[in-house]
C-alpha positions as a Markdown table, in Angstrom:
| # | Residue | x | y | z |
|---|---|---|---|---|
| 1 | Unk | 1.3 | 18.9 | 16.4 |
| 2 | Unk | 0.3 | 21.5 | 18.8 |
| 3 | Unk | -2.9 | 22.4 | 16.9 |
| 4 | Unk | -3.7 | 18.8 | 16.2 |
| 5 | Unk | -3.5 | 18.5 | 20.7 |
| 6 | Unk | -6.2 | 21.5 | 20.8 |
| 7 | Unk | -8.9 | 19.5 | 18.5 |
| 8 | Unk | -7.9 | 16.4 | 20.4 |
| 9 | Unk | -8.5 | 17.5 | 23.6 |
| 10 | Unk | -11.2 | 20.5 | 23.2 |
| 11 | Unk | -13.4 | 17.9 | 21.1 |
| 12 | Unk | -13.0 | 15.1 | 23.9 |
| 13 | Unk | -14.0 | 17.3 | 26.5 |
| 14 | Unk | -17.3 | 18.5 | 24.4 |
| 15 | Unk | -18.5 | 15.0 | 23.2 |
| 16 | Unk | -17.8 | 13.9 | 27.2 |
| 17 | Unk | -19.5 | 16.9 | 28.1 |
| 18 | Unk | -22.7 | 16.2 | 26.0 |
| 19 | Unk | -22.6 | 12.5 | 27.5 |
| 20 | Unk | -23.1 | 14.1 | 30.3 |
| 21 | Unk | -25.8 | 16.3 | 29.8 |
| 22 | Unk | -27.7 | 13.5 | 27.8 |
| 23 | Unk | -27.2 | 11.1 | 31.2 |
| 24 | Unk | -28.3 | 13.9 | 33.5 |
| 25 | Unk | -31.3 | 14.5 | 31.1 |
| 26 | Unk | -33.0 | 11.4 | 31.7 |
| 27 | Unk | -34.6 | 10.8 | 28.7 |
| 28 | Unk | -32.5 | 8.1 | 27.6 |
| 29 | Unk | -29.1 | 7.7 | 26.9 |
| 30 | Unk | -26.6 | 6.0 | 24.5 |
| 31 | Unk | -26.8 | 1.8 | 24.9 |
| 32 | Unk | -23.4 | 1.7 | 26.3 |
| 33 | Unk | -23.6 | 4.4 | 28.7 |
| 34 | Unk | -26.6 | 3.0 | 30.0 |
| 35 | Unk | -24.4 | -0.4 | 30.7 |
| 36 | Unk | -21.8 | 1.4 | 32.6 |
| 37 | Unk | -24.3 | 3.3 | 34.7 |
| 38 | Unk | -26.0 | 0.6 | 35.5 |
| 39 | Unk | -22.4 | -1.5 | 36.3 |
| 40 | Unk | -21.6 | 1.8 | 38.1 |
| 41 | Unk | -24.6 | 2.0 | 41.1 |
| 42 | Unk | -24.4 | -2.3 | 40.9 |
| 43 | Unk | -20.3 | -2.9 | 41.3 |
| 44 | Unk | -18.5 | 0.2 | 41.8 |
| 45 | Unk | -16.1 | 2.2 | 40.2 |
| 46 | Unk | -16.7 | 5.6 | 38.5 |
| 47 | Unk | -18.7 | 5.9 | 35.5 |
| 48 | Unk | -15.5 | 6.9 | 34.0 |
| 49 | Unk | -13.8 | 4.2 | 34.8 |
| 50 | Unk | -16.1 | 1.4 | 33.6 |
| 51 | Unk | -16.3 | 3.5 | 30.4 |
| 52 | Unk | -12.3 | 3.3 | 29.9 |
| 53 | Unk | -12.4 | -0.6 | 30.7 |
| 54 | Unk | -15.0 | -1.8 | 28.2 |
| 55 | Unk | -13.0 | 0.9 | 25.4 |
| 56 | Unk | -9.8 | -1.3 | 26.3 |
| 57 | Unk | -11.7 | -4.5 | 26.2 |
| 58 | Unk | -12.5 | -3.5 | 22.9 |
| 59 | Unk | -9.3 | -2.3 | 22.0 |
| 60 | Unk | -8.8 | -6.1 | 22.3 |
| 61 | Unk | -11.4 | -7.4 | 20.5 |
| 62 | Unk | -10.1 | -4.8 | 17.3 |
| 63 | Unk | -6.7 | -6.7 | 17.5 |
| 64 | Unk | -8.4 | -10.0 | 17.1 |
| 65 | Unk | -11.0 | -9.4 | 14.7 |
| 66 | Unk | -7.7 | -8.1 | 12.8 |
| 67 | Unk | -5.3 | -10.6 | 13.8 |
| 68 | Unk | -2.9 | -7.3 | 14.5 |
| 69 | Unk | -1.3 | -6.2 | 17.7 |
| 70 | Unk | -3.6 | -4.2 | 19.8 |
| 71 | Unk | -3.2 | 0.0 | 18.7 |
| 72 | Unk | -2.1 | 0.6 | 22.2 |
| 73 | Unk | -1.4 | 4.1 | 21.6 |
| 74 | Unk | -5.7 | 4.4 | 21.9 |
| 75 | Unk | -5.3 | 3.8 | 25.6 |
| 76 | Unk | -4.5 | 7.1 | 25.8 |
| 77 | Unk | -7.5 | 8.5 | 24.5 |
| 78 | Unk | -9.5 | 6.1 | 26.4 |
| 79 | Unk | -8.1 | 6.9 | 29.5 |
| 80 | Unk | -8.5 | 11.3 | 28.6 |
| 81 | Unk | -12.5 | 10.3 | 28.2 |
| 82 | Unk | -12.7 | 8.4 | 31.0 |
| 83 | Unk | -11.1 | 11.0 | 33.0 |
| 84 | Unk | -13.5 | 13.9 | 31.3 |
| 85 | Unk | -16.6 | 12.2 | 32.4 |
| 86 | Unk | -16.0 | 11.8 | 35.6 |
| 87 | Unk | -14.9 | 15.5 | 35.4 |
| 88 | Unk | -18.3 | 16.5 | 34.5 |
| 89 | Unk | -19.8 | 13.7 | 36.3 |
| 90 | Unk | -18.6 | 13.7 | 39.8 |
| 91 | Unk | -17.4 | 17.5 | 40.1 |
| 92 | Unk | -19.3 | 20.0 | 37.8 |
| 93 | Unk | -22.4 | 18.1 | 37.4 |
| 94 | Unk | -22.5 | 16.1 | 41.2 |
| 95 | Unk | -25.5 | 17.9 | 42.6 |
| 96 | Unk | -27.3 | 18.2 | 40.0 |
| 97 | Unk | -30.4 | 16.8 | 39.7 |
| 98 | Unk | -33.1 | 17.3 | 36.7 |
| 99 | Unk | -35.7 | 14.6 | 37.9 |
| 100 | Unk | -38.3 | 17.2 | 39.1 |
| 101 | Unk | -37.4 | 19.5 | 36.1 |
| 102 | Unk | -40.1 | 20.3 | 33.5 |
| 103 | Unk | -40.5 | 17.3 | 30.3 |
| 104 | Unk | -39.3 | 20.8 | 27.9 |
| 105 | Unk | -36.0 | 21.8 | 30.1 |
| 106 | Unk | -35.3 | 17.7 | 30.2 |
| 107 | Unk | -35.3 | 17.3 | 26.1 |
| 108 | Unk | -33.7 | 20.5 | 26.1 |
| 109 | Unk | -30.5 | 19.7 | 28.2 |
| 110 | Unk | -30.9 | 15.7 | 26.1 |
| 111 | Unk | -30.6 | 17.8 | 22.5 |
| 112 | Unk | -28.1 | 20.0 | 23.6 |
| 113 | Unk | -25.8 | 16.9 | 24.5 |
| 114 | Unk | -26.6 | 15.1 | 21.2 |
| 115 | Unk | -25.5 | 17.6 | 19.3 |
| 116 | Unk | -22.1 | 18.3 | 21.5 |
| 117 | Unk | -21.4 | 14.9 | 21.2 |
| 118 | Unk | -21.5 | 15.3 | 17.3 |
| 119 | Unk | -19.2 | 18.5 | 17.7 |
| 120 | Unk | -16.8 | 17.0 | 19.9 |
| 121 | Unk | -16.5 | 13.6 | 17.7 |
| 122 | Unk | -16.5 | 15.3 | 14.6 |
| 123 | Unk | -13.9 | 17.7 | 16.5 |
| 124 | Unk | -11.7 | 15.0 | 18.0 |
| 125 | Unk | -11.6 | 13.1 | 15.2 |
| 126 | Unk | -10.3 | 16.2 | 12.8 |
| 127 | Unk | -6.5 | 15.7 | 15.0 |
| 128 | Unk | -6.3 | 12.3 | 13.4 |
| 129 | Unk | -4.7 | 10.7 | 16.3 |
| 130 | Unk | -5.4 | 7.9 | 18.2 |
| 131 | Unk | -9.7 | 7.1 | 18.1 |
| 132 | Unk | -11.6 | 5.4 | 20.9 |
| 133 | Unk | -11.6 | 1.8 | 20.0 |
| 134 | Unk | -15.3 | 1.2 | 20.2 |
| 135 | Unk | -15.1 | 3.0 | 16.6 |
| 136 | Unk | -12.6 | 0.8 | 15.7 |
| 137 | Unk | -14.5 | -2.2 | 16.5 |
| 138 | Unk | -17.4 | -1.0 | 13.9 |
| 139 | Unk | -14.6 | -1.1 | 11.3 |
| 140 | Unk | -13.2 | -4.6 | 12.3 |
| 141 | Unk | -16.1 | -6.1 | 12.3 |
| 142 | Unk | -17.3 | -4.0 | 8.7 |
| 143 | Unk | -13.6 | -5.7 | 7.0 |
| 144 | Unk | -14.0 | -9.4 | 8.8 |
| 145 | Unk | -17.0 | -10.2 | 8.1 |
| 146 | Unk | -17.6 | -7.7 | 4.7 |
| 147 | Unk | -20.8 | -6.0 | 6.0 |
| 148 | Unk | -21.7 | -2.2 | 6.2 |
| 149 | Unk | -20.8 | 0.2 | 9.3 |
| 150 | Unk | -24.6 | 0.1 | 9.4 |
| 151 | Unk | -24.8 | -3.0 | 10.3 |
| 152 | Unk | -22.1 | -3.7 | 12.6 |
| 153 | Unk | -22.5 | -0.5 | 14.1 |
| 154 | Unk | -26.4 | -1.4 | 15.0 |
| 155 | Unk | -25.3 | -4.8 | 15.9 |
| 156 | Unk | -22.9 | -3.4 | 18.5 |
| 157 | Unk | -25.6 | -1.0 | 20.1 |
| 158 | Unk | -27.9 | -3.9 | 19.6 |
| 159 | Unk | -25.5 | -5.9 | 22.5 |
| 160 | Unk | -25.5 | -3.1 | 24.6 |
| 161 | Unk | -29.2 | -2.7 | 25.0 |
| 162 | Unk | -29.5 | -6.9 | 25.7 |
| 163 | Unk | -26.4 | -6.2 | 28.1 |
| 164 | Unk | -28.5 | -3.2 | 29.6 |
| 165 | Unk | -31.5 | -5.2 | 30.5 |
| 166 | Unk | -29.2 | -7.9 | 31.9 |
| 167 | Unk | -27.1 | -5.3 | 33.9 |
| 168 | Unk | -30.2 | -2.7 | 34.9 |
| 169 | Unk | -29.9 | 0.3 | 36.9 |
| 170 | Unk | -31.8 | 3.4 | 37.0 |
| 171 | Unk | -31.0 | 5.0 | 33.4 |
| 172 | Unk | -32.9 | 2.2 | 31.0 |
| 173 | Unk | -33.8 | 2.3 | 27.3 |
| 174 | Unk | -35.7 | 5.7 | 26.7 |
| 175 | Unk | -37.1 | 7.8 | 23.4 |
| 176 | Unk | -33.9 | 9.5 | 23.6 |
| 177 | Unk | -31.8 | 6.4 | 23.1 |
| 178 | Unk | -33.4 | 5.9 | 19.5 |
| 179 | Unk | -33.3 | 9.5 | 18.9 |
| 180 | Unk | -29.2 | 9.2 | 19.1 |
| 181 | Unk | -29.1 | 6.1 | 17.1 |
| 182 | Unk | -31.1 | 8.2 | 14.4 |
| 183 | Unk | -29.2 | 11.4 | 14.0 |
| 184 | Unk | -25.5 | 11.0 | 16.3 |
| 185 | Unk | -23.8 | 9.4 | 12.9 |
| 186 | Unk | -25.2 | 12.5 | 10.6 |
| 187 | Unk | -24.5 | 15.2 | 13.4 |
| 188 | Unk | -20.6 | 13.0 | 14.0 |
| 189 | Unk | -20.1 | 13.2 | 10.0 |
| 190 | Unk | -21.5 | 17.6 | 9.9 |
| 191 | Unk | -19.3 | 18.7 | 12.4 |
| 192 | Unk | -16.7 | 16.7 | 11.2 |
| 193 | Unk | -16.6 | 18.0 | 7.8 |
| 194 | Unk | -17.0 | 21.5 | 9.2 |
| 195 | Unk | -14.2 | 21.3 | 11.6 |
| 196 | Unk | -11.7 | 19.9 | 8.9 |
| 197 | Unk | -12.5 | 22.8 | 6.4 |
| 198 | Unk | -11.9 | 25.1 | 9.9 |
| 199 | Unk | -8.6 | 23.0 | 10.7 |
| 200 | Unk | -7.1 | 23.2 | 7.1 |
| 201 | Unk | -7.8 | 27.1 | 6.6 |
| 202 | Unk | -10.5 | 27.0 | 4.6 |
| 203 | Unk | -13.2 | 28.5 | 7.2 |
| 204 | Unk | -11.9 | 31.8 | 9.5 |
| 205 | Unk | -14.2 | 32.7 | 12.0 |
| 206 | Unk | -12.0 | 35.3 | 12.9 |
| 207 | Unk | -13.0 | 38.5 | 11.3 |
């Protein structure tokens, strides 16, 4: 259980870390991040926060599309990645500021995120305990109504970019919003297969 903790927590913190690096970027960022950021300079309320109440909404929404009782157990992991951005957010990354940075440092610190949100999913998800629920909604809505994760999971981002619009705020629909849609699922399913092989012995780094 102890080692199943370590991936839990050490792969939230990554994939929260890369969120924040794609976000500080500026070069786009994921549909639903831009939603909460633009909910965060609009209402209030951390960008933390807002990102832990629209995971419990759907934590709902999975319960209904199920007809189960709601996992509640996954408010615990909603409420670690809420608490990990605003780590990064609002104390290690506060001041600073990438706006006057050059267009090759930008899509530097944007890749760099990608791919740590691909390691710290693919290493988060190797604990098998509780997911976020805004994965679990992609595979509610793939049983309910008998259509691909492709699908639903486009047709979720798809809401979040109309909700972005509607919302607005100073982080809109960029390049590097399309760039994630491309390549987060294949970098998600890479680490994840690598970190399993690490988790069940079959990979030692340690020479």
């Amino acid at each position: 259980m102890l080692k199943q903790m370590i991936y839990y927590l050490i792969g939230l913190s990554i994939a929260c870390l890369g969120v924040s690096l794609i976000i500080h970027s500026g070069v786009g960022a994921g549909p639903w991040d831009i939603v909460n950021i633009g909910l965060t300079e609009k209402v209030g309320l951390t960008l933390g926060t807002w990102m832990a109440l629209f995971q419990a909404f759907f934590l709902f929404v999975n319960a209904a599309l199920l007809k189960k009782r709601p996992e509640f157990a996954a408010f615990i992991t909603l409420v670690i990645w809420g608490l990990f951005i605003d780590f990064w957010m609002e104390i290690i990354f506060k001041d600073v500021d990438l706006s006057a940075a050059a267009p090759l440092e930008k899509w530097g610190v944007f890749i760099g995120g990608v791919v740590l949100i691909g390691m710290g999913v693919g290493v988060y998800l190797t604990s098998n305990l509780p997911k976020m629920p805004y994965d679990g909604t992609m595979v509610a809505l793939s049983k309910k109504f008998n259509i691909s994760f492709t699908i639903s999971r486009t047709f979720l981002e798809g809401t979040a970019v109309l909700l972005s619009f509607v919302v607005g705020g100073s982080v809109g629909v960029g390049v590097g919003t399309i760039i994630i849609f491309l390549i987060i699922g294949q970098l998600i399913q890479f680490f994840h297969k690598l970190s399993m092989s690490v988790f069940h012995g079959k990979i030692n780094f340690i020479v």
